[in-house]
KOLDOTI-900198 format. One line per field, with one value per residue (C-alpha): residue number from 1; x, y, z. Coordinates in Angstrom, 1 decimal, always signed. Layout:
BEGIN
seq [NUM ...]
x [X ...]
y [Y ...]
z [Z ...]
END
This chain:
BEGIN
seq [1 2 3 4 5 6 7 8 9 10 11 12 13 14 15 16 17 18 19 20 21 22 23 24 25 26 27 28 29 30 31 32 33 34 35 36 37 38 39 40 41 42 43 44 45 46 47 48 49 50 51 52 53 54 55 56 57 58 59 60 61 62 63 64 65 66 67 68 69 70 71 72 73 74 75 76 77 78 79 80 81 82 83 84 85 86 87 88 89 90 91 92 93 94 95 96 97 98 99 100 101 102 103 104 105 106 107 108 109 110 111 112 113 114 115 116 117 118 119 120 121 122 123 124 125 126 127 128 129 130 131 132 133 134 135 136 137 138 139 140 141 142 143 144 145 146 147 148 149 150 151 152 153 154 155 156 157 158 159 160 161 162 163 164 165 166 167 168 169 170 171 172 173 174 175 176 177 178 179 180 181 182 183 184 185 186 187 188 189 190 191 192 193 194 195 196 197 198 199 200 201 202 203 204 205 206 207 208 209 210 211 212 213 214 215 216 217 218 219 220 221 222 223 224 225 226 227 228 229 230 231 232 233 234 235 236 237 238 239 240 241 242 243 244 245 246 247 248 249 250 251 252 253 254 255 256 257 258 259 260 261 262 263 264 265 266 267 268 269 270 271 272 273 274 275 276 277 278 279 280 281 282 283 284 285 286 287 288 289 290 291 292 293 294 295 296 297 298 299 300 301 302 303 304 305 306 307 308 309 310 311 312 313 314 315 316 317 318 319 320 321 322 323 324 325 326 327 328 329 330 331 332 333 334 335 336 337 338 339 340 341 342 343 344 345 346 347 348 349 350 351 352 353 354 355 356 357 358 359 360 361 362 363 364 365 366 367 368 369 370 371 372 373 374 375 376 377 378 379 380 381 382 383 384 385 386 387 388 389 390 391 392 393 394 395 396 397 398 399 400 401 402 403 404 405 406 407 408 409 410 411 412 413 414 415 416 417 418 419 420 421 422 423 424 425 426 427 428 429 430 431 432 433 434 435 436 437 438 439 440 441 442 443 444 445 446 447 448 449 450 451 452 453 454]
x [-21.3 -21.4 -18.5 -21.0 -23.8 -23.7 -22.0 -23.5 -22.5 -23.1 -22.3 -23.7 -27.4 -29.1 -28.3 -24.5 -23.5 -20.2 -21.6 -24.0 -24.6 -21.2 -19.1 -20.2 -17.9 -15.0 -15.5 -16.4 -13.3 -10.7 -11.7 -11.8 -7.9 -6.7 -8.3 -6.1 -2.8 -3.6 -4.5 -1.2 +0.6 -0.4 -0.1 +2.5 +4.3 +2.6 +3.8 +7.1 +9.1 +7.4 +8.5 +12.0 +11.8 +10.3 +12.9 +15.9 +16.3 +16.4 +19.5 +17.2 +14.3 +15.0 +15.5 +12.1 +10.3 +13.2 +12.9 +9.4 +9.4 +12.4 +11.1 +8.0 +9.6 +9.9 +6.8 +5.1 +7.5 +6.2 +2.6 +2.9 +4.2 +1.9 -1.6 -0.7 +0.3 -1.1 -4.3 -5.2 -6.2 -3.2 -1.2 -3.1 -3.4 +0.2 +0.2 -2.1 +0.3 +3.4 +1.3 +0.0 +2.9 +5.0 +2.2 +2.8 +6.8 +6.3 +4.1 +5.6 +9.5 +11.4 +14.2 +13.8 +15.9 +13.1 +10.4 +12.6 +12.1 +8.4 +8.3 +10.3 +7.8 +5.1 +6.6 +6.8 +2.9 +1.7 +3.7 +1.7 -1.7 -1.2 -1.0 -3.4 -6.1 -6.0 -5.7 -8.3 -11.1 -10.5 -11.0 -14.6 -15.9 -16.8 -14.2 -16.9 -17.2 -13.3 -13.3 -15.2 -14.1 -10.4 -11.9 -13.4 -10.0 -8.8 -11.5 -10.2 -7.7 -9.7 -10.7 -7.6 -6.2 -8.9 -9.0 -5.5 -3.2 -5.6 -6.2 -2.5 -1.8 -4.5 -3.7 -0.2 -1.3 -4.3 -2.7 +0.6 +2.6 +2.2 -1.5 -1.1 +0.7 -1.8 -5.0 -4.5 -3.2 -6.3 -9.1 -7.0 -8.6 -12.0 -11.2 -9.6 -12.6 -14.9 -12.8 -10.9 -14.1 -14.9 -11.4 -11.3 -13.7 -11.7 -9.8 -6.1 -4.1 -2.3 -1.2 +2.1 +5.4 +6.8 +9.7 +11.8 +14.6 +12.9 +13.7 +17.6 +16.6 +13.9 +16.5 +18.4 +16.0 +15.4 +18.8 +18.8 +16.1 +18.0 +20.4 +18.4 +16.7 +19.5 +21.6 +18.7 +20.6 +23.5 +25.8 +28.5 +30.4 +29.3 +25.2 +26.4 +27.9 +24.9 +22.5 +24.8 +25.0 +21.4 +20.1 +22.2 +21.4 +17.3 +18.2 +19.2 +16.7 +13.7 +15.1 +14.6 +11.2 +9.3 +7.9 +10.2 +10.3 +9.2 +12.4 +11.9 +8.1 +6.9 +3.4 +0.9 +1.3 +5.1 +4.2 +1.3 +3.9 +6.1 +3.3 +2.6 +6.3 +6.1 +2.9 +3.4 +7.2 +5.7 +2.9 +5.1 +8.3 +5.5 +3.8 +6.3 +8.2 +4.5 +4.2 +7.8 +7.0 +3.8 +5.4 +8.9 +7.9 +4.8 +4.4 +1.5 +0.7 +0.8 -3.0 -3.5 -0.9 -3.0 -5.7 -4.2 -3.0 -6.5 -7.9 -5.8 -6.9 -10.7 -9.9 -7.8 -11.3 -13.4 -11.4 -11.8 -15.3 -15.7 -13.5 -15.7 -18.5 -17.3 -18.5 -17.3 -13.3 -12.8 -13.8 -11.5 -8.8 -8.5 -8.9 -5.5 -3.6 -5.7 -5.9 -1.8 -2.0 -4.0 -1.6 +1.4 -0.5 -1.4 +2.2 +2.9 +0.4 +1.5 +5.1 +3.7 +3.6 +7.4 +8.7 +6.2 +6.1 +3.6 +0.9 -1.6 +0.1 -3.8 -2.6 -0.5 -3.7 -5.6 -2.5 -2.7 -6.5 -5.9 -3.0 -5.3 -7.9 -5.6 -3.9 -7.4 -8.5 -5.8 -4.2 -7.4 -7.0 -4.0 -5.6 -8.1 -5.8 -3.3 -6.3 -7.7 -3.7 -3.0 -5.0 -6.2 -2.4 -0.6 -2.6 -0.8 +3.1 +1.9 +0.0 +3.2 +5.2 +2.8 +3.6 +7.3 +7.3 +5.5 +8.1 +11.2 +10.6 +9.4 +12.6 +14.4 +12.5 +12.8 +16.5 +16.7 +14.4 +16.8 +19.7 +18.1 +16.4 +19.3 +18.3 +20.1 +18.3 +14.7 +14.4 +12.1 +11.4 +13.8 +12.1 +8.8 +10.5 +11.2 +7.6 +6.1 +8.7 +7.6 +3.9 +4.5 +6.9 +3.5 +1.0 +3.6 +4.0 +0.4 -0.8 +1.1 +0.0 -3.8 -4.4 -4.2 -7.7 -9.7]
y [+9.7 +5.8 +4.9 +2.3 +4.8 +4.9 +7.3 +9.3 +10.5 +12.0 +8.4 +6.1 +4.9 +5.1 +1.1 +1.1 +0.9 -0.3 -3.2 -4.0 -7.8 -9.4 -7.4 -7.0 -10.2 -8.7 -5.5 -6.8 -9.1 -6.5 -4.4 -7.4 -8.2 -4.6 -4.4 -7.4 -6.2 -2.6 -4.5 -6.7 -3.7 -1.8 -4.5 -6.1 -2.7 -2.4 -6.3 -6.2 -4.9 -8.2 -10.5 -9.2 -9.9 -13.2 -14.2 -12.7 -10.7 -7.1 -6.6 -7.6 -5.8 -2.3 -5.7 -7.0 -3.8 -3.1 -6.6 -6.3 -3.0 -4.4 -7.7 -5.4 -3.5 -7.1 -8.3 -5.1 -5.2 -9.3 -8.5 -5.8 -8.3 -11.0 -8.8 -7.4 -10.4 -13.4 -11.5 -10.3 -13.4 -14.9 -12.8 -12.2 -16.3 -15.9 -12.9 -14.5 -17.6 -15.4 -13.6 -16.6 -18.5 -15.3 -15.1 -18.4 -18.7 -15.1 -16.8 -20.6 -18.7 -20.3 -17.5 -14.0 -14.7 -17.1 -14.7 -11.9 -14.3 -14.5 -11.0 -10.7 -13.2 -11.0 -7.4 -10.0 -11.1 -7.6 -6.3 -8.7 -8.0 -4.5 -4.2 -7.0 -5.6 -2.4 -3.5 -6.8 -5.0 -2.0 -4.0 -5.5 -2.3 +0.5 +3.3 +6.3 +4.4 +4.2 +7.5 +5.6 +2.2 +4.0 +5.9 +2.8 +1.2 +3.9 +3.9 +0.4 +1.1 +3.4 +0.3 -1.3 +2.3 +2.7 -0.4 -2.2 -1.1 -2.1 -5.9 -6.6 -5.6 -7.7 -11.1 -10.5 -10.3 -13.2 -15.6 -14.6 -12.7 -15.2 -14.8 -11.0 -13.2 -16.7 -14.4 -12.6 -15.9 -17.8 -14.9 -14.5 -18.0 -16.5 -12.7 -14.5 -17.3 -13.9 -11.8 -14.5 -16.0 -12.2 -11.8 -14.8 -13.3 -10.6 -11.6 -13.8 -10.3 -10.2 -13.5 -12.1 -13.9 -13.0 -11.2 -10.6 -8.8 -5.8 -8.3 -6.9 -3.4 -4.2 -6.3 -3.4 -1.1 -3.8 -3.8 +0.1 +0.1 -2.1 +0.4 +3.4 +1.8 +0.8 +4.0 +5.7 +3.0 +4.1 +7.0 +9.0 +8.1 +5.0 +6.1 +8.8 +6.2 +3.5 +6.4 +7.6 +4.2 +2.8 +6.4 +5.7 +2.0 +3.2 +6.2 +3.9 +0.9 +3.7 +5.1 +1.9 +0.9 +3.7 +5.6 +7.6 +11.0 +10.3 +11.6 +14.9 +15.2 +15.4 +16.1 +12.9 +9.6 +10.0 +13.0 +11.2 +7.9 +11.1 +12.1 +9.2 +9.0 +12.3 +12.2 +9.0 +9.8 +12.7 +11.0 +8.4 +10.2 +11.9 +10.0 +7.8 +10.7 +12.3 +9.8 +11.1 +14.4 +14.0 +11.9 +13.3 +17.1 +18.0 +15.0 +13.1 +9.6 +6.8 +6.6 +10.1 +9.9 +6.8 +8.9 +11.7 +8.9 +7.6 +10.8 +11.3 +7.7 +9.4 +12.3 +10.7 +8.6 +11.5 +13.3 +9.6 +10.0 +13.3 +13.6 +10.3 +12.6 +15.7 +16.3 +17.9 +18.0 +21.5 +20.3 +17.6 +19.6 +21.7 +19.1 +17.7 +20.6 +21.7 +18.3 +18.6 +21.9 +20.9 +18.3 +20.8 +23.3 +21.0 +19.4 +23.4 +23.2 +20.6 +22.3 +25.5 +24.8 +23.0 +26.4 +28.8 +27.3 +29.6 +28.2 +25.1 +21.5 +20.5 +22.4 +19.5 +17.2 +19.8 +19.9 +16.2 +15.9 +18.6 +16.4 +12.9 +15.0 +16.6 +13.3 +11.6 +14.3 +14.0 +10.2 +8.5 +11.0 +9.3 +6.2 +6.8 +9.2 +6.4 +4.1 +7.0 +7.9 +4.0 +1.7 -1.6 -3.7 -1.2 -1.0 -3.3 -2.3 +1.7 +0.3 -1.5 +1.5 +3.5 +1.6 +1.3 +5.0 +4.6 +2.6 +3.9 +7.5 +6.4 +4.5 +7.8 +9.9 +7.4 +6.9 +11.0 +10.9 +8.7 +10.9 +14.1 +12.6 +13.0 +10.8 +12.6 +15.9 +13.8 +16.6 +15.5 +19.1 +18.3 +15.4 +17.4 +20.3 +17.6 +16.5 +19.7 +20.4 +16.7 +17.9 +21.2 +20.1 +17.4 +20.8 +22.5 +19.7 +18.4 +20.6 +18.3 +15.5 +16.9 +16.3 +19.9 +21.2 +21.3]
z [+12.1 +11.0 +8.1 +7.2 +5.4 +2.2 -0.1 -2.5 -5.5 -8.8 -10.4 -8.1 -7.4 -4.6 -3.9 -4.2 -0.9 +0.6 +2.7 -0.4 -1.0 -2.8 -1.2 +2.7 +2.9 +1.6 +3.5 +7.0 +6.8 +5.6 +9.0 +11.5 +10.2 +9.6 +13.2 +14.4 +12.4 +14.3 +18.0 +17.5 +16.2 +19.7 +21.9 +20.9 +22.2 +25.1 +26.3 +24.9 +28.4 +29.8 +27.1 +27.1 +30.8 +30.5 +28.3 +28.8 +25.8 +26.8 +24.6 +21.0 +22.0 +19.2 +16.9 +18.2 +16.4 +13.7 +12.7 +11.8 +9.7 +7.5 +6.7 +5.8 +2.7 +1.3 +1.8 -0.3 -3.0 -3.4 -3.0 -6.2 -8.2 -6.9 -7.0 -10.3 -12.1 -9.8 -8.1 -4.7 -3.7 -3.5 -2.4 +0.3 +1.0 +1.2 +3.6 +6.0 +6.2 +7.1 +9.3 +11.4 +11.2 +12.6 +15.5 +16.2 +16.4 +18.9 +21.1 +21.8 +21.6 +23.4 +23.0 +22.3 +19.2 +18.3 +19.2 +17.0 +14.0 +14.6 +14.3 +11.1 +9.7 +10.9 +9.2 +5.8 +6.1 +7.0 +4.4 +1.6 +3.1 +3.5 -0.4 -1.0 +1.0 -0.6 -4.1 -3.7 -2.0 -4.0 -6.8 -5.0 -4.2 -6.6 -7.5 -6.1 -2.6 -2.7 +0.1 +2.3 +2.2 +2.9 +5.5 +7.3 +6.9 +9.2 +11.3 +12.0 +14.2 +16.6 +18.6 +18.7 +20.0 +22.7 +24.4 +22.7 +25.9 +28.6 +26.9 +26.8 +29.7 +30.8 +29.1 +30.3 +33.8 +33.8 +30.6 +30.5 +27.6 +24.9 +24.4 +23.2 +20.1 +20.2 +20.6 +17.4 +16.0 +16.7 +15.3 +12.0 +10.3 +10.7 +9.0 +6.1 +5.7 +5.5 +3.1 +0.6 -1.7 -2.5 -3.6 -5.5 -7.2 -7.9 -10.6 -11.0 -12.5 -15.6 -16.2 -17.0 -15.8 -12.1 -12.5 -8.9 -9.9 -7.8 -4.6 -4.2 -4.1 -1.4 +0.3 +0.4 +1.9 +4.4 +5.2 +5.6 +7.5 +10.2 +10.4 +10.6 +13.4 +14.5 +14.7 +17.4 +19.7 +19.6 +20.6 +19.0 +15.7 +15.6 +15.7 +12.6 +10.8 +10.5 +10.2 +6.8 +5.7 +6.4 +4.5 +1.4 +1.4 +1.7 -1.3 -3.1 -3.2 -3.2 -6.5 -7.8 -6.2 -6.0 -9.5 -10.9 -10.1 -6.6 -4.8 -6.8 -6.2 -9.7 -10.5 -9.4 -8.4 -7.5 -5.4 -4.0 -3.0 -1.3 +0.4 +2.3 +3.6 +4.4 +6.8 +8.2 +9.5 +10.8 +12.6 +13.8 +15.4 +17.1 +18.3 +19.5 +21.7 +22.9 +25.8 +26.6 +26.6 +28.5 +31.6 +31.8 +30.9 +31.8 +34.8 +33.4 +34.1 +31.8 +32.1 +31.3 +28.3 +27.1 +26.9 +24.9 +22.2 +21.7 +21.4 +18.2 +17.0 +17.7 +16.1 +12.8 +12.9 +12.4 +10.4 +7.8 +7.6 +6.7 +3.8 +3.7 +2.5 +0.9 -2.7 -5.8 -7.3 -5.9 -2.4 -2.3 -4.0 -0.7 +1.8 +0.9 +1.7 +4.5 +6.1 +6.2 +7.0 +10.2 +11.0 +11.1 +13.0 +15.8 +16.1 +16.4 +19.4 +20.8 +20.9 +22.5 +25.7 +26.0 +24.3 +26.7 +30.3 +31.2 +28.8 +30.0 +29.3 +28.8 +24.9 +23.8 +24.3 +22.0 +19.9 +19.0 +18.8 +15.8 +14.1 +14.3 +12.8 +10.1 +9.1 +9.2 +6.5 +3.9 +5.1 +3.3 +0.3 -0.6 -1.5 -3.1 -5.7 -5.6 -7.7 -9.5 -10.8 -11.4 -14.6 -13.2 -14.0 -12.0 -9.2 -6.9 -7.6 -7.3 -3.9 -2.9 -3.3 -1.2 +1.4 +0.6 +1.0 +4.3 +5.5 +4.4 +5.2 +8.3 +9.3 +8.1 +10.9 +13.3 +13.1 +12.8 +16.0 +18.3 +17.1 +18.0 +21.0 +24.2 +26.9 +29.6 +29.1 +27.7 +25.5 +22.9 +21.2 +18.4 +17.5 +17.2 +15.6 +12.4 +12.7 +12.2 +9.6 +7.2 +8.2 +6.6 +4.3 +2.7 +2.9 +0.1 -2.0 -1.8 -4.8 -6.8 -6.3 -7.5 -11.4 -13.3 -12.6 -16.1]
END
């Protein structure tokens, strides 16, 4: 099946297509970067042991990651302001320039706390461009091809999953750790000179006057986010007491920067901002702890656990371009819950055979080829509701705030996960117990983030 085909619909003609002439630009350079900020994203994980070696930082390498998701929350809640008021364009001009800059520090660091900077300068550009992205090529492409241009978007990071762990270690091996950070660096120029004239295009926003109040209450939520990830370090009080602290500090900030009624999941877009936290925390404590579980329970290798992870990038890919290419409101009314649905009942799989030892391990690789296809259902969904819920000025704060959600709710998990997660025992089924239980917890609530049917 080819995310490329065209789409169509009731309100569309037989020539609207997504890589149509005036916006193929736009479209093939949003994939090639999401495609870097995914392959840098995956490698960037698979080289860090070596580049805390290298330099002598093993004691800031949670800061190395934690770093990048809290300079992150900052970056969207700029790029809302920015697309709305300014335009895509330059936001994302100014997302590509934190991102480069932040590849560039990371790979000449001379320190790992230089090379921790690069990569808070990283989570600040990829935190612009992953609002300006959606919002300027959302604007370029028509609103009925919006499922599949978000379905391409994931189908982005398939690549980058298959072949991203083999290439770093690679270029750590032949060039040396810094070129997992200068390679990315170097194709970044040629992505943006493909997608910024068609978001020029685009339009300059609002006009209106920037207003950056909103910038303390991401701070904030940065600063909560450190601590969340922070508290999965530690042990005892001490791991409690940032973990209380970094959650009120993140409560705090997202009543003030997501939509109101968010937090209490009330009907549309604020249900549909919840709903993104909720499936991506559950997608990433899992899949963060599955390699665990696959090595130190069931005696994989780390080959063989590769594999299982790419097969839920596959999977997640798939499960993009159908909802891609279902028809008709009452259609895509149940693929939300049911894509969810999916998700929970494959995390549930991939906990059967920790709780039965006489069942197959070969289940949890089934288990998590259902959850990529589950969250590749309803994952796209989101976004596309997101524009349909949002008029044109509001696009890029409600876009920003998807992402916020994203990332706070994620940090939440995460911190939850290293405080359930007991490295003497490697027990990881708590962790996946709370997975399951956001995963579910998204299939309930998903009915209200659907508009009332007619």
């Amino acid at each position: 099946m080819n995310l490329a085909d065209p789409v169509t619909a009731a309100n569309t003609t037989p020539d609207d297509r997504l890589f149509a002439p005036g916006r193929r630009a736009a479209c093939v350079g949003a994939v090639a970067l999401i495609s870097m900020l995914a392959f840098e994203s995956i490698a960037v994980a698979t080289a860090m042991p070596a580049v805390a070696e290298a330099l002598g930082g093993l004691s800031l390498y949670a800061l190395a990651f934690g770093a990048t998701l809290a300079t992150s929350v900052i970056g969207m809640t700029i790029a809302g302001q920015l697309c709305d008021k300014r335009g895509a364009y330059r936001a994302s001009l100014l997302g590509l320039a934190a991102f480069l800059a932040g590849l560039l520090l990371a790979g000449l660091a001379p320190s790992m706390t230089a090379l921790v900077l690069g990569r808070a300068l990283q989570g600040l550009g990829t935190g612009v461009l992953g609002v300006a992205l959606y919002v300027g090529v959302g604007q370029v492409v028509p609103a009925p091809l919006h499922p599949k241009l978000f379905a391409m978007f994931a189908g982005a990071w398939v690549l980058p999953g298959l072949v991203g762990p083999a290439l770093a270690s690679g270029l750590v091996h032949w060039l040396g750790w810094r070129w997992v950070f200068l390679a990315v660096a170097a194709a970044v120029p040629v992505a943006a000179a493909l997608m910024l004239p068609s978001l020029r295009r685009g339009g300059g926003g609002t006009g209106a006057t920037l207003h950056w109040g909103g910038l303390r209450w991401a701070a904030l939520a940065s600063g909560g986010a450190l601590l969340l990830h922070g508290a999965g370090q530690h042990e005892g009080v001490g791991a409690g007491l940032l973990f209380a602290v970094g959650a009120v500090a993140a409560w705090l900030a997202a009543r003030q920067l997501l939509p109101a009624g968010t937090l209490t999941a009330a009907r549309g877009l604020p249900s549909v901002v919840l709903l993104r936290g909720f499936i991506a925390a559950a997608f990433a404590s899992a899949e963060a702890f599955l390699p665990l579980l696959l090595t130190q329970h069931f005696g994989w290798s780390l080959t063989q656990a590769g594999i299982a992870l790419s097969t839920g990038a596959v999977t997640w890919s798939i499960g993009s371009a159908i909802q891609a290419r279902v028809q008709g409101d009452t259609a895509r009314r149940r693929l939300l819950p049911s894509g969810f649905a999916l998700a929970a009942l494959g995390l549930a799989v991939v906990m059967a055979p920790v709780l039965v030892a006489a069942l197959p391990a070969w289940l949890a690789l089934l288990g998590w080829a259902v959850v990529g296809l589950g969250i590749g259902l309803s994952f796209p969904m989101l976004s596309v509701l997101l524009l349909k819920l949002s008029p044109p000025q509001s696009q890029g704060a409600n876009t920003s705030s998807l992402q916020l959600s994203d990332a706070l709710v994620s940090s939440a998990a995460l911190g939850l996960a290293g405080l359930l997660f007991d490295p003497s025992t490697r027990q990881v089924l708590p962790v996946l117990v709370m997975a399951c239980a956001l995963a579910a917890a998204a299939a309930v609530v998903s009915p209200r983030a659907l508009p009332r049917a007619a």
